[in-house]
C-alpha positions, 0 to 999 in steps of 0.5 A, spaced: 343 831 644 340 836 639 336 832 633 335 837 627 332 835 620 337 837 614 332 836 608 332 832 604 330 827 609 337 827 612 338 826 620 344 830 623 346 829 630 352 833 633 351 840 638 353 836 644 359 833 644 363 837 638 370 839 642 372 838 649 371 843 654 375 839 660 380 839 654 381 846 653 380 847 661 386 843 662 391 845 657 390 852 658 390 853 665 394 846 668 399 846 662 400 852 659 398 857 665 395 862 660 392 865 667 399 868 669 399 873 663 394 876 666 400 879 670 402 883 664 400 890 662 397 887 655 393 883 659 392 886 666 385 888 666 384 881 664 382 875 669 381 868 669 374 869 670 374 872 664 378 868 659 371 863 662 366 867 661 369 868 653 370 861 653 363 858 654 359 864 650 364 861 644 361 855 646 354 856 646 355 860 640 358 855 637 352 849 639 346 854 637 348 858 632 354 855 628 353 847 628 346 847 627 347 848 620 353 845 618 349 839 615 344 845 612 350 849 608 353 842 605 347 839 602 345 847 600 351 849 596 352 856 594 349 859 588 350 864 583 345 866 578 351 871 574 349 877 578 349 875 586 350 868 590 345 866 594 347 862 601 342 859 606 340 865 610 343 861 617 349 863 615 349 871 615 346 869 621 350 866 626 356 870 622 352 877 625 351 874 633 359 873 632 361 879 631 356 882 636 360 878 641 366 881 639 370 876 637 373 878 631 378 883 635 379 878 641 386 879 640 387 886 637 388 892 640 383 896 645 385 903 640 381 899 635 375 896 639 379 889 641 378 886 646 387 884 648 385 877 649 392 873 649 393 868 643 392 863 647 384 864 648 382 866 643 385 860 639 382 856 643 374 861 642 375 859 635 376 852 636 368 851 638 367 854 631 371 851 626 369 844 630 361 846 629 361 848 622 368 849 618 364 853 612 362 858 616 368 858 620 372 860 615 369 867 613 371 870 620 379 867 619 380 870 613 377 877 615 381 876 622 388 875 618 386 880 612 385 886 618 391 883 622 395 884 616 393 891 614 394 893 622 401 891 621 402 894 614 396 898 613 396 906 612 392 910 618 387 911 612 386 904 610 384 902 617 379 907 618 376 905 611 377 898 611 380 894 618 375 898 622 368 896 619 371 889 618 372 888 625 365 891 626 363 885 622 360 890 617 366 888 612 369 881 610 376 880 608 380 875 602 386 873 601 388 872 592 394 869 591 392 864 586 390 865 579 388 858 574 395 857 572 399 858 577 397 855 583 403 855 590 408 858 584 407 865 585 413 867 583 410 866 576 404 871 578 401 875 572 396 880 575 399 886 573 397 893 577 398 899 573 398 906 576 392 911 576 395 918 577 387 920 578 388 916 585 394 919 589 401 916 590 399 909 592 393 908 587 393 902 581 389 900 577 388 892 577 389 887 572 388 880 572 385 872 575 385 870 581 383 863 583 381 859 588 379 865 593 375 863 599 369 868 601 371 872 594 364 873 594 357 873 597 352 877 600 354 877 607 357 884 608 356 890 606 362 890 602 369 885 600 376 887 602 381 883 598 388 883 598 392 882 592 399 879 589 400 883 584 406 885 579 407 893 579 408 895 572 415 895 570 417 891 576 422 884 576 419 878 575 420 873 580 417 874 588 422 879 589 417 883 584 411 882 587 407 887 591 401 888 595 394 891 594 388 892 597 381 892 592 375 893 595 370 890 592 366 897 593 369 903 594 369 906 600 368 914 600 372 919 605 366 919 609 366 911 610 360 911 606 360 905 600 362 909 593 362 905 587 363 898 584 370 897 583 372 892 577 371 885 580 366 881 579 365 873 580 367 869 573 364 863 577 364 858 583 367 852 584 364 846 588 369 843 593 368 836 596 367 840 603 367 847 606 361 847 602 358 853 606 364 857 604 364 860 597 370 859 593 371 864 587 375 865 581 374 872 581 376 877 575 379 884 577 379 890 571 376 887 565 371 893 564 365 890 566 364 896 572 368 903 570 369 906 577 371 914 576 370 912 569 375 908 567 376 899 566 381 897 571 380 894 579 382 901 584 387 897 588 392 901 593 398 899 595 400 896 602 406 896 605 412 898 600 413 896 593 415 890 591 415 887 598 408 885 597 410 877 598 412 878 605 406 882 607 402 877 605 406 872 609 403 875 615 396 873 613 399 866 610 402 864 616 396 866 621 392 862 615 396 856 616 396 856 622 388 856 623 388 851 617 391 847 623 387 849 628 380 848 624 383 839 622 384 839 630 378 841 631 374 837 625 378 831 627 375 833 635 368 833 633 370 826 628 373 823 634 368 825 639 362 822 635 365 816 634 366 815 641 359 816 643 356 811 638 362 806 639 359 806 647 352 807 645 352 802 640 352 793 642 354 788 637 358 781 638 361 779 645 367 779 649 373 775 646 372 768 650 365 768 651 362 761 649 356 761 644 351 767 645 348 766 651 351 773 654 348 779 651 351 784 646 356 789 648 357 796 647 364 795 641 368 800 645 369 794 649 372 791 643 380 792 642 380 794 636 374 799 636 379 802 643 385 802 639 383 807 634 379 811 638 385 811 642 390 813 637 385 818 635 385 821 642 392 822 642 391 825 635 386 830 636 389 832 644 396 832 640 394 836 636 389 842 640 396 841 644 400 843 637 395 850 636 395 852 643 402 851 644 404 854 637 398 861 640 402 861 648 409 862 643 405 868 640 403 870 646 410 871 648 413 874 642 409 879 643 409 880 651 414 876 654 418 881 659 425 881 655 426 882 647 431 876 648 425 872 651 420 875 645 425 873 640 426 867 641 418 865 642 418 868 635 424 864 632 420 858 635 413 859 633 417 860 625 420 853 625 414 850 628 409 853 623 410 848 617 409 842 623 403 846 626 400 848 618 401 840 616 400 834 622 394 835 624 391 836 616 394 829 616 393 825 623 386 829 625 384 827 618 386 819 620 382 821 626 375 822 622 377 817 617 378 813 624 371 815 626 369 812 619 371 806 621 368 805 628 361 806 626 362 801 620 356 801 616 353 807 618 359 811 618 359 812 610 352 814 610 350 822 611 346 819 617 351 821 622 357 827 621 362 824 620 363 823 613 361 829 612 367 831 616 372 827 614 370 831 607 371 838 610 378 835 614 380 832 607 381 840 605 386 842 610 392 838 607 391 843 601 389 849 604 395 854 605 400 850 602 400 842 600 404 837 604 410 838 600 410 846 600 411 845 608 416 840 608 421 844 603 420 850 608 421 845 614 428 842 612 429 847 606 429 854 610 427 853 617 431 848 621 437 852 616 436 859 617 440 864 621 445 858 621 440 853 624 438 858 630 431 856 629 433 849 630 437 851 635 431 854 639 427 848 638 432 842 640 434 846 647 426 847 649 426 840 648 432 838 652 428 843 658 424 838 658 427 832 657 431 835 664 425 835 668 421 829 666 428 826 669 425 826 675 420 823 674 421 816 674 414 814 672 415 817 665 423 814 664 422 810 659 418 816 655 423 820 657 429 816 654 425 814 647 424 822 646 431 824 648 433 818 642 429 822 637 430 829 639 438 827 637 437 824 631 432 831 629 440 834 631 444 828 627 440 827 621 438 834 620 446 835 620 448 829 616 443 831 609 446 838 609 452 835 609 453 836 602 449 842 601 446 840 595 438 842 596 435 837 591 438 831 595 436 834 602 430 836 600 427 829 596 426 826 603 423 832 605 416 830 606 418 824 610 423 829 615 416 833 617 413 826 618 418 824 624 419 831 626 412 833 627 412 826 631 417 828 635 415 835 637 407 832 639 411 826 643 414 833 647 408 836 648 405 830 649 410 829 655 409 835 658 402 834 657 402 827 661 406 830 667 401 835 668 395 830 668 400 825 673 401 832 677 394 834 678 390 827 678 389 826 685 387 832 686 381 833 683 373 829 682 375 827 674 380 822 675 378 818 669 379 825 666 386 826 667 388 818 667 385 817 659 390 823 658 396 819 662 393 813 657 393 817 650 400 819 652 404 814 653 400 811 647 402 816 643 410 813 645 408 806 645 405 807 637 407 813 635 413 815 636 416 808 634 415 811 627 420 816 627 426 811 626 425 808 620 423 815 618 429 818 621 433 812 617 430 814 610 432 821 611 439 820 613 440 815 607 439 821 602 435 816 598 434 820 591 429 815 589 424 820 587 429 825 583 432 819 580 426 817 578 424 817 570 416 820 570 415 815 563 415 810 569 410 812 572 
């Protein structure tokens, strides 16, 4: 184990055991077999060897130059003097040894310098980082997001200019939807773009604020491509009037040098209570403080078709909430596997039973209640890695399943799933850091050890990309509803698939008839609070809904999980390995899944406390 002083006298203890490698080892290859794709064309080239090799570079990266640091960039915060901002020069660092080992194209296509690693990869390459250092973590996520979207809506020229440099690390990326008064609303978006016949066709002048946009400014990379919601004048108020556009922070000439500074400029930062090595910005677009060509206004281009801006941007938003999840797994990982060290390390009181103090102190992972939350964090933290990697192999086949049908519905799949997999781990991998908290006592709420440090960073995550609340209306709201209940349809058949299987295996039947009861009441109880099609009865419980639900769908992956471990553990020389796996599975069906009933009850009861409720009551 590394020690680093990080100022201020503060000690920090973490690069050995911040993520599992055995775990990832075992869910790619023995549960998911992410080393079959390398019979596709899109993957031929590639081998298991080579998905190793990319893997273990992530994780050297990942302990030398990410988590060494994480506590660095919290106790120094951004600054910005009005001109610049100033971030510790660690983190240009490590963001520039990322980009020379490729990762920021691993998935994209060789025509633009990408690797064509599968998904399911590639998530789990990244997951070394979000585990080791979530602030500097993010600057790569977004720019990844920001240059994917451009790849699927942008014009040729947009990707030469703009996608080309930020996969060559020299261009970072944002997305700005916010703005200070409208939040998750964005239908009430008042950033307004105007025409610049000077520009072209495609070329606007933009106006407005936006807020809470991460990475909107730094002096990281040679330039910022923001991605911007605004209103095109003389469009239809509403979402449905809403277009996409692409605002460089610099100009970029025809020859790809940098031009002119465009029109936006950082109005201030704001301190966030984690994420602190990321800069979060209000950003002010076409004020007059810088006059490109001449002229007041952000140069903005449009992407994709006017007034289809919100559904462009979906593209980004889903991959974020998807990575939002990933980066809770993987700060609730680095949580859980502190906390398990200390609590083997650690000697305080004697065995249950034991007479005076005539024995000697044992180590409190001896204790009960110190195995009941690091077990329940475990089934948290590889639940939800499970979630991410599953939720990535569904991408996978979308994109390269041999039949459109197959492709399909992956794709109809992972849309149902993406609300579930955005949502349970920001809340449950959070309890495995506010687990770890409590395991080290004392110790645990002083910045002597991380993991205070990380329940703040995961404490973020059930905001980002859309609260809790915005999930769950989308879950119950649109997505089990859509297409006639196609997506649902989907999700309840894989589940019945396994189910099917695992009822052949005695040694699983009792998990196997607790996951059919829950998988049917998803089907009745989904039925039953459509059944007066009055959304604001079905939807007043709806956050409740993603509770069982989510649960339910960890518990099948969890199954899935355990059957594989049970098939392969005495196979090899890390029995204990896959036997803690069989033992966090069918914890989560002796602990968690119960839950489910009385939370299926409350949804089928179409309470409407909350509607009801008076806000003087309050």
């Amino acid at each position: 184990m590394t020690e680093q002083s990080k100022g201020n006298g503060v000690l920090t203890t973490a690069t050995e055991s911040i993520l599992s490698a055995r775990d990832i080892e075992f869910q790619l290859y023995d549960w998911l077999k992410v080393d079959e794709l390398c019979d596709r064309p899109r993957f031929s080239d590639h081998s298991r060897e080579v998905f190793d090799s990319v893997l273990e570079a992530s994780e050297e990266l990942a302990k030398e130059r990410f988590a060494t640091h994480a506590r660095k960039s919290d106790l120094n915060e951004p600054t910005f003097d009005g001109t610049a901002v100033t971030l510790i020069p660690e983190i240009k660092s490590a963001l520039d040894q990322f980009a020379g080992i490729g990762l920021l194209s691993a998935t994209m296509d060789e025509s633009v310098g990408g690797i064509q690693l599968p998904h399911s990869v590639a998530k789990a390459c990244f997951a070394w980082f979000q585990a080791a250092n979530i602030g500097t973590a993010s600057y790569p996520m977004l720019t990844m997001g920001n240059a994917n979207l451009l790849l699927e809506y942008g014009t040729e020229e947009q990707i030469e200019k703009y996608v080309v440099p930020e996969l060559d690390g020299r261009f970072f990326g944002t997305m700005c939807l916010s703005e200070p008064e409208v939040g998750s609303s964005l239908g009430d978006v008042t950033t307004k773009a105007v025409p610049d016949p000077q520009g072209g066709d495609d070329a606007f002048r933009v106006h407005g604020t936006k807020m809470w946009i991460s990475g909107g400014d730094h002096e990281l990379s040679e330039n910022i491509v923001h991605l911007v919601l605004a209103r095109a004048e003389g469009d239809q108020p509403g979402v449905k009037g809403l277009s996409l556009f692409l605002v460089p922070k610099y100009l970029v000439n025809d020859d790809g040098s940098l031009g002119e500074r465009n029109d936006v400029v950082l109005s201030g930062l704001n301190h966030k209570m984690g994420w602190r090595g990321t800069t979060n910005t209000l950003l002010n677009f076409g004020e007059g403080t810088h006059t490109p060509a001449g002229s007041a206004g952000a140069v903005g281009y449009l992407v994709g078709e006017r007034g289809k801006g919100l559904a462009c941007m979906f593209h980004m938003m889903n991959e974020a909430r998807i990575g939002v999840g990933a980066g809770a797994v993987g700060l609730g990982y680095h949580g859980y596997l502190d906390a398990l060290r200390y609590a083997r390390d650690r000697r305080q009181g004697r065995p249950d039973g034991a007479k005076g103090s005539d024995s000697e102190p044992i180590p409190i992972a001896e204790h009960s209640d110190v195995r009941r939350m690091l077990l329940s964090s475990k089934s948290y933290v590889e639940g939800g890695l499970g979630l991410i990697l599953y939720a990535a192999r569904l991408l996978d086949e979308s994109e390269t399943a041999d039949s459109e049908a197959a492709r399909d519905r992956a794709a109809l799949l992972l849309d149902v799933l993406t609300p579930i997999v955005k949502t349970w781990p920001s809340v449950w991998c959070l309890k495995a850091n506010d687990h770890a908290i409590q395991v080290l006592g004392g110790a645990g709420y002083t910045r002597d050890h991380d993991v205070e440090q990380l329940y703040r960073d995961n404490r973020l995550n059930p905001i980002h990309e859309g609260t809790h609340g915005i999930q769950a209306k989308d879950l119950l709201g649109r997505k089990v509803i859509m297409k006639g209940g196609a997506g649902l349809q989907v999700l309840l058949e894989q589940m019945r698939e396994t189910l099917a299987e695992a009822a052949d295996r005695s040694e699983w039947s009792a998990e196997t008839a607790a996951l059919t009861s829950a998988v049917d009441r998803i089907e009745s109880v989904t039925a039953a609070v459509w059944a007066s099609g009055d959304p604001t009865v079905a939807l007043d419980n709806a956050w409740t809904y993603l509770e069982a639900v989510g649960h339910t769908v960890v518990a099948w992956l969890w199954l899935q999980q355990g059957m594989a471990a049970e098939a392969t553990v005495g196979e090899r020389g890390d029995s204990a390995f896959l036997r803690g796996k069989i033992a966090a599975a069918r914890y989560f069906f002796a602990h968690e899944l119960p839950q489910t009933g009385p939370w299926f009850d409350l949804v089928a009861s179409r309470a409407t406390t909350f509607t009801d409720l008076d806000d003087s009551w309050l």
